[in-house]
N, C-alpha and C positions, 0 to 999 in steps of 0.2 A: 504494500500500500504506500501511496505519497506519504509526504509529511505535510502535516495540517500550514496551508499559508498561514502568514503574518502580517502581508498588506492586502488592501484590497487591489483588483484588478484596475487597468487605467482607465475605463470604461467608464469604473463608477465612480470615480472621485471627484466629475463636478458635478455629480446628484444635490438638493438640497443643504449645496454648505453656503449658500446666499438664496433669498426669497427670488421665486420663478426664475430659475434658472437661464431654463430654454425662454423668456421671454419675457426681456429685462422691460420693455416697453410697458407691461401690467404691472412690476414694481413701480413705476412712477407713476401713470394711473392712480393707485392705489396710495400711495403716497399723499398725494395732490390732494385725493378726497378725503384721509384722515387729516391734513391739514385746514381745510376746511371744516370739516364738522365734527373732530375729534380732539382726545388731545395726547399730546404725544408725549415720551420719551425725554425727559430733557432734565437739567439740571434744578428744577421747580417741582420734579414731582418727589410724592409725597407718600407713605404707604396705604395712603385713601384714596392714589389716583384711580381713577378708572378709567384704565387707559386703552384709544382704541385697537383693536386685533384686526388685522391683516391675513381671511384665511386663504389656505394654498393648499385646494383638494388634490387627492390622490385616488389613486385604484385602490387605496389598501386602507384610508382616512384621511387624513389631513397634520398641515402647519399650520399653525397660528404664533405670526410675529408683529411686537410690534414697531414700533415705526419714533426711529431716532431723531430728537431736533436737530441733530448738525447735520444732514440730508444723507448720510452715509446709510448703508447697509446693513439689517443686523447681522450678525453670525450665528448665534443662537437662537432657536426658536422659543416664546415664551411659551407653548403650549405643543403636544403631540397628542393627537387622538389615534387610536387603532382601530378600526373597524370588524367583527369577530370575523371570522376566516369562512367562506362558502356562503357569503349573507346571500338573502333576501331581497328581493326586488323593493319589497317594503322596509328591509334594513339599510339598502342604501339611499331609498327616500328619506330615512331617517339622518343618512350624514347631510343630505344637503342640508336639512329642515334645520339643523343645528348650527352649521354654517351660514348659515342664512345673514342681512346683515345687521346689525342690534337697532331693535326699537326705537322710535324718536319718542322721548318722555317732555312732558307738560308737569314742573316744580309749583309744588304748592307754599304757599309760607303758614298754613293753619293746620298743616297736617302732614308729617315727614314724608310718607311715603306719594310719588309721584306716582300719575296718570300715564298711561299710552296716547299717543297721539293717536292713534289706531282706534282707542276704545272712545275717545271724547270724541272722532267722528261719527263712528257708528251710534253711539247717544243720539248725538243732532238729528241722524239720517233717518234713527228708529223713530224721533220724537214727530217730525215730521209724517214720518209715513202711518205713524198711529192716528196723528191727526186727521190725515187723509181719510186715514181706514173709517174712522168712526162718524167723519161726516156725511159717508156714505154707506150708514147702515153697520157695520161692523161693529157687535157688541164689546162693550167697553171691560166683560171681563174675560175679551180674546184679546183686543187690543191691549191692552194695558200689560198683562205679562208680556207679551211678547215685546213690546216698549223696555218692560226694566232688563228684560234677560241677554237682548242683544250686547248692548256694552257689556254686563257681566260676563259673558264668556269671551267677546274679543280682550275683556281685560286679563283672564286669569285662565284660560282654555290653552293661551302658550307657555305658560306655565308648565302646565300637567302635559303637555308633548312633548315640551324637552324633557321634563324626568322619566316616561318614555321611553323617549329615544335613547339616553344615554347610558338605558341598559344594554343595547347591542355595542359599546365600545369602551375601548379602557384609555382613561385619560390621563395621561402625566404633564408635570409641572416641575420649576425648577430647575438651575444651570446645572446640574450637577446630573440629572436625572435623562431631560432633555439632551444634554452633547452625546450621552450614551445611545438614546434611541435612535438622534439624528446622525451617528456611524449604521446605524443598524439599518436605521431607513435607506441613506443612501446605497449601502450593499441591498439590499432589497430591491430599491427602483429597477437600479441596474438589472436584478431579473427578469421583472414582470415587464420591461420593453425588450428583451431578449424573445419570451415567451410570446408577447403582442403579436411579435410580425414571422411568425414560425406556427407549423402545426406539429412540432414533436412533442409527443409523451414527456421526454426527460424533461424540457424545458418547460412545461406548465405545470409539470409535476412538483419541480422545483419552485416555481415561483409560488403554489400552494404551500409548501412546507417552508417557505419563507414570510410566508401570510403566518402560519403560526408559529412560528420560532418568535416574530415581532409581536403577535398577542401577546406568548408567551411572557416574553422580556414587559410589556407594557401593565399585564398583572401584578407579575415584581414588583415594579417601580410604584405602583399606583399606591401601595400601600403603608412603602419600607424606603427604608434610605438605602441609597447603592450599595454601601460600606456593608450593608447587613447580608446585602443577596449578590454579593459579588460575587461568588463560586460561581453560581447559576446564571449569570448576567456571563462568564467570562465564555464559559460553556458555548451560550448560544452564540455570542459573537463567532467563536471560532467555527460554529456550523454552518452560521452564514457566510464566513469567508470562503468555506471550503465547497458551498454552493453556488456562489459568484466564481470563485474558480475553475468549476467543474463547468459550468453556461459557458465562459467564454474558452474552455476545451472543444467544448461538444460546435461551438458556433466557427473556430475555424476550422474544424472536422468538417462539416457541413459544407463550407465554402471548397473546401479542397473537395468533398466528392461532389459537388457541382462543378466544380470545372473540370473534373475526370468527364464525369456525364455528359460535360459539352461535347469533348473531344469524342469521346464515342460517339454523341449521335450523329455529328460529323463524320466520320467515317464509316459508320453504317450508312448513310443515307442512298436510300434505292433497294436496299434489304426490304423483305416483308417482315413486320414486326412480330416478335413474340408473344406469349404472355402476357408479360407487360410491355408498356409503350416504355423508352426512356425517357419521359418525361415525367411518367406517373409510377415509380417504381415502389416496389413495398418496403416499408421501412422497418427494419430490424432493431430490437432495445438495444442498446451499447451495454457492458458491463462497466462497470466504478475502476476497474484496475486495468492488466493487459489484455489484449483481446481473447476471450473464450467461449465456450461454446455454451448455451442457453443455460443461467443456473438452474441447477436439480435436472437435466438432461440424463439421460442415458450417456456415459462414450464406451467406444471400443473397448474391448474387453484386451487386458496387457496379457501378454505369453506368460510373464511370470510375476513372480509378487514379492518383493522385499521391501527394505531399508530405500536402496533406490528411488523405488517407485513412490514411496510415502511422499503425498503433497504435504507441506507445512501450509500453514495460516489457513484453513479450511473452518467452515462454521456447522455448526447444529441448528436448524430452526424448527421448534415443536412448538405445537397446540397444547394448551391444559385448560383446566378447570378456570374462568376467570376466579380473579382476587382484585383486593385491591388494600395500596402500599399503606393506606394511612387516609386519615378521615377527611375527606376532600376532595382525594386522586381519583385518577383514573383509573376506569378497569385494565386490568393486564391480562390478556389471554391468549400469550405468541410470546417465546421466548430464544432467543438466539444465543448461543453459548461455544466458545473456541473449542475444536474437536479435541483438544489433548482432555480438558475437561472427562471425559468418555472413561481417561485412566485415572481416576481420583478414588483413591483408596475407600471413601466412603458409599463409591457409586457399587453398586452389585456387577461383581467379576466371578467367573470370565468374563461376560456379556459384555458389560462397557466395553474391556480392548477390541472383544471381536468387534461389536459397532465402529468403533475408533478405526478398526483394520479394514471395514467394511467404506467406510466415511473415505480415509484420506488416499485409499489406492487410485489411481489414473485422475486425481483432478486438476483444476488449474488454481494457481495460488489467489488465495480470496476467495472462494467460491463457496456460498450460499447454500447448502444442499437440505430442502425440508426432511423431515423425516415420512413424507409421503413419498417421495424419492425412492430414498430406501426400502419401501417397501413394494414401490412398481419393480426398481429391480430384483427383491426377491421372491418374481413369479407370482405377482400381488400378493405379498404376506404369507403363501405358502409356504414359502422355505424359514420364513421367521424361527419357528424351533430350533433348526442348524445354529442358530447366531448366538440365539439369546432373548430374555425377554423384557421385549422394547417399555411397555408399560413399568417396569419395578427401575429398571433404566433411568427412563425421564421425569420418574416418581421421585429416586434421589438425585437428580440433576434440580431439579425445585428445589428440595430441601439445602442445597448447596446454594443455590442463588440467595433464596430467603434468608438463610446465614450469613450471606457474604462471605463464602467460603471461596468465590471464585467469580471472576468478570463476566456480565451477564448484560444483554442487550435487552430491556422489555416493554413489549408492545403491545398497545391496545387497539387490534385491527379491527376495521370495520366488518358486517358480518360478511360479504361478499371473498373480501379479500382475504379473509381464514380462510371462507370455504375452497377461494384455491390452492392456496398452500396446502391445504389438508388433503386433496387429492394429486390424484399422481398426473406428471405431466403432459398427457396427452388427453386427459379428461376435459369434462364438459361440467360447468355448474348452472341450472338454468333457474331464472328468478321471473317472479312475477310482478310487471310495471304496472301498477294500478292506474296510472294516469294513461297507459295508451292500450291499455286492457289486452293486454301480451305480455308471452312470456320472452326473456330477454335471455342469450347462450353466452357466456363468459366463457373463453377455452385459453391453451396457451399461451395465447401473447399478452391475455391479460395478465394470465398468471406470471409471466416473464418482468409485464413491469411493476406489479407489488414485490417482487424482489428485487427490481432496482430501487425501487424507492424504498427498501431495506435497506440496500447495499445502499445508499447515502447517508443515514444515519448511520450504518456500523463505519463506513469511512469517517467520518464527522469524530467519532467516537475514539476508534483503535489509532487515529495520523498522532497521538499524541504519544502512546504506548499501546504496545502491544498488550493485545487481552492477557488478561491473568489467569492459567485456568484453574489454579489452586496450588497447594503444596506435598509436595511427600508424594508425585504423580509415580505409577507400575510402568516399567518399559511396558511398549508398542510389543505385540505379536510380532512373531519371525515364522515367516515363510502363509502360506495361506490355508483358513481354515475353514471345513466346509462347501460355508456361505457364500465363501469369496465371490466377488465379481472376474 
């Protein structure tokens, strides 16, 4: 596996480090009219200012900056909203609605709290139209409520939206808080316009776990001082980096086989076309590390079996019982574990080594292999007895992670995405769409890319050190048992 970067990409580094980047022309806009009707940043304010915000939506939530007297730029945003990750057509009604831009108020001096400009028109406009209403006939106890009720909800109706609304987003505040997310965001933007103008898997796949890695981080913050949830804040950083890194691998990947694909279609021209046309070809999931062949595949069966043949850095991924880590969390019901793991004295032996010997013969370094794998290549779970028994197995491989006996990757997959893992890889899982009243076939390639999107988190995870698989590990089998492949 790489090693985890430590900058980001050049790509993203002038994301969000000045308000509207790509269009400095709406900073001064926006400027011009906090000048005018707001007030601003200067050496007069006061911790009562109330000063105006400058926002600056995004795909993922919004900046809000504001706006300095001596006409310069800020660098720190005063404010970062997150928007929760897969929203809603109505949840992101709800970021504009919050964005939106602040009420003009009407100051009283007999009564602290001010009027909307908004609610003292609709008053006049109701008073009026009652008036109307009642001189022609409309009884005066329909008129009349509806007279007092109008202003009352344009006064306090936006109220009760925004507290609404800003349950679908988590809000941070604060320099300290802010420059953190505003690294975070700008490695993010960088994804989600990677993702924009592309139809690959990896890259929206990415830009979604970039959506919730910045949730993530924007929960933290909302409640705690950096200082307190730094571990967890440094974590997600380095997952983001190593997803901005991986986008702009995968993006001149892309440009190099397009211009392969020129030069082919170039040269074939006057051919009758294949399969596929070279223009419209199928695209294949990439793997996280060197190139190999689809994780949890079948390969070639090796002549012989030794010490040689053993792949290092090889993974375990099983299905269990969901649990969950502590009062709050999420369910866990997918877990990934380094195959030396397999030899841990605590695990039930033989079995584990045989698994372990079964696991790391003929694979590619890194590689992914579910434990439904394993049991497509053992004659679908017939040959299971030969090995070992997989259930007592990855009964104490749990009890090992639960302990913290040993580095453990664990996941709360959606239920689609177990169900592929949990079958063997030329299966089918089919679900029913209630919204287009069909059933819907999930095969292979799906299943191909919930384990790339595996393989990003264990990358994310192992670029810093290699998994742990415990201590006081039994040598590896010598020679093949069985089972073998």
């Amino acid at each position: 596996m790489t090693a985890t970067p430590h900058t980001p990409p050049p790509a993203a580094a002038a994301h969000h480090e000045r308000p509207f980047t790509r269009d400095p022309g709406r900073w001064q806009r926006e400027r011009t009219r906090a000048l005018r009707t707001g007030h601003v940043r200067d050496h007069t304010c006061s911790a009562a200012c109330e000063l105006v915000l400058v926002h600056e939506r995004t795909p993922w939530g919004w900046l809000a900056w504001t706006v300095p007297g001596d006409g310069s730029a800020p660098e720190i945003p005063h404010q970062i909203a997150v928007l929760t990750p897969a929203a809603t057509r109505t949840q992101r009604l709800a970021l504009r609605w919050l964005t939106r831009r602040p009420a003009q108020r009407i100051a009283r001096d007999t009564v602290p709290r001010s009027l909307r400009f908004s609610a003292v028109a609709v008053a006049l406009v109701s008073l009026v139209a009652g008036l109307f209403a009642m001189s022609h006939g409309v009884p005066v106890d329909v008129a009349l409520p509806a007279m007092l009720l109008a202003p009352l909800l344009a006064e306090h109706l936006p109220d009760r939206l925004d507290s609404r609304a800003r349950e679908h987003v988590r809000t941070v505040e604060g320099d300290n808080a802010c420059r953190y997310l505003q690294r975070l965001a700008t490695l993010h933007t960088s994804i989600v316009q990677a993702a924009a103008g592309s139809d690959r898997h990896e890259l929206r796949r990415s830009a979604e776990i970039g959506h919730n890695l910045l949730w993530d981080a924007a929960s933290l913050l909302q409640a705690r001082d950096t200082s307190a949830v730094s571990e967890g804040l440094i974590a997600r950083e380095r997952l983001m980096l190593q997803l901005a890194h991986q986008v702009a691998q995968i993006i001149q990947r892309t440009v190099h086989e397009d211009a392969t694909a020129d030069k082919d279609q170039t040269r074939d021209l006057g051919r009758p076309l294949g399969l596929y046309s070279p223009s419209v070809r199928p695209t294949t999931p990439h793997p996280m590390t060197a190139p190999s062949p689809l994780k949890g595949t079948v390969l070639m069966p090796q002549p012989e079996s030794g010490p040689a043949d053993r792949t290092p850095d090889v993974y375990l991924l099983f299905a269990h019982e969901p649990y969950y880590p502590g009062p709050g969390t999420q369910e866990i019901n997918t877990t990934v574990v380094a195959a030396d793991s397999l030899l841990h004295p605590q695990v039930r032996q033989p079995d584990g080594a045989r698994i372990h010997d079964l696991l790391t013969q003929g694979r590619q370094p890194g590689e992914i292999i579910p434990l439904a794998t394993l049991t497509h290549e053992l004659n679908g779970g017939a040959d299971w007895p030969t090995v070992g028994d997989w259930e007592s197995v990855t009964t104490d491989l749990m009890q090992l992670v639960r302990s913290e006996d040993c580095d453990a990757l664990s996941l709360g997959l959606p239920e689609i995405a177990r169900a592929l893992v949990c079958t063997g890889p030329h299966s089918h899982v089919r679900a029913y769409d209630a919204a287009a009243d069909d059933f819907v076939v999930y095969g292979s390639s799906e299943r191909a890319a919930v384990l790339d999107d595996v393989g990003m988190l264990l990358t994310g995870m192992a670029t810093e050190q290699p998994f742990w698989p415990g201590d006081g590990l039994l040598p590896p089998l010598v020679g093949r048992h069985p089972g073998g492949r």
